[in-house]
C-alpha positions in Angstrom: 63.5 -6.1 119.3 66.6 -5.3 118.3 67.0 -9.1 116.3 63.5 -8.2 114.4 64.3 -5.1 113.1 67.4 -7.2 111.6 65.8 -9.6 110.3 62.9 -8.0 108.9 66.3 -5.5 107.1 67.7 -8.7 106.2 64.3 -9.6 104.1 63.8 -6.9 102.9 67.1 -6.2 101.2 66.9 -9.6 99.9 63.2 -9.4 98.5 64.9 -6.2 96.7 67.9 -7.9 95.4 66.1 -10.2 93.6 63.7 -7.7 92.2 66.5 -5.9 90.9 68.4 -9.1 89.8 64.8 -10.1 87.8 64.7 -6.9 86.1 67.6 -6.4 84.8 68.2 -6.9 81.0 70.0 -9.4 79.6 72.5 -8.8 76.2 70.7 -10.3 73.4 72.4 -13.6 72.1 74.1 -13.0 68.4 73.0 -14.6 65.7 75.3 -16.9 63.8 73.8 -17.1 60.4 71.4 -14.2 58.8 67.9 -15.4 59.0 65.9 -15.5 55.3 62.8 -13.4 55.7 61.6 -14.3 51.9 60.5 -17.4 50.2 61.8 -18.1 47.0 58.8 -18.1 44.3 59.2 -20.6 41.5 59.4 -19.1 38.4 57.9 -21.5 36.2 55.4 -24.5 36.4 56.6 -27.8 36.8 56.8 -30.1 33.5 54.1 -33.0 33.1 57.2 -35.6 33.8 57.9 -33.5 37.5 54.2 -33.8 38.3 53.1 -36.9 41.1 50.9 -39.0 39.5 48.0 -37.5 42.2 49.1 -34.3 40.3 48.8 -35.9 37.1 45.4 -37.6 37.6 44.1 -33.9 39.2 44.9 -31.8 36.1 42.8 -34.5 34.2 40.4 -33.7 36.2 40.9 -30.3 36.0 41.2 -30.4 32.2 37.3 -32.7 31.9 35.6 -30.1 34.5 37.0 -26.6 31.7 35.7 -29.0 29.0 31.9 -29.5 30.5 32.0 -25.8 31.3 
């Protein structure tokens, strides 16, 4: 009797431990470097000679649609 009222102590204050351990907070881990929250907005539209040639060939297209109206 005396061995089960022990053990079932011995559980018992384990089961709690690790309940305890488990909910305990941890410290947050620093951050090194600042983290950018904005994107940089370009300021002005690229020239024809940056554009891709897909880019290129879709402002043609672009361009003849405006012209049909």
């Amino acid at each position: 009797m005396k061995r089960q009222i022990f053990t079932v102590i011995l559980l018992v204050s384990m089961v709690l431990s690790l309940v305890i351990i488990a909910c305990t907070p941890t410290a947050p881990v620093p951050i090194s470097t600042p983290i950018k929250t904005s994107i940089p907005q370009a300021t002005t539209a690229p020239s024809q000679s940056a554009l891709t040639p897909q880019d290129a060939e879709w402002n043609k297209v672009i361009e003849a649609t405006k012209a049909e109206g």
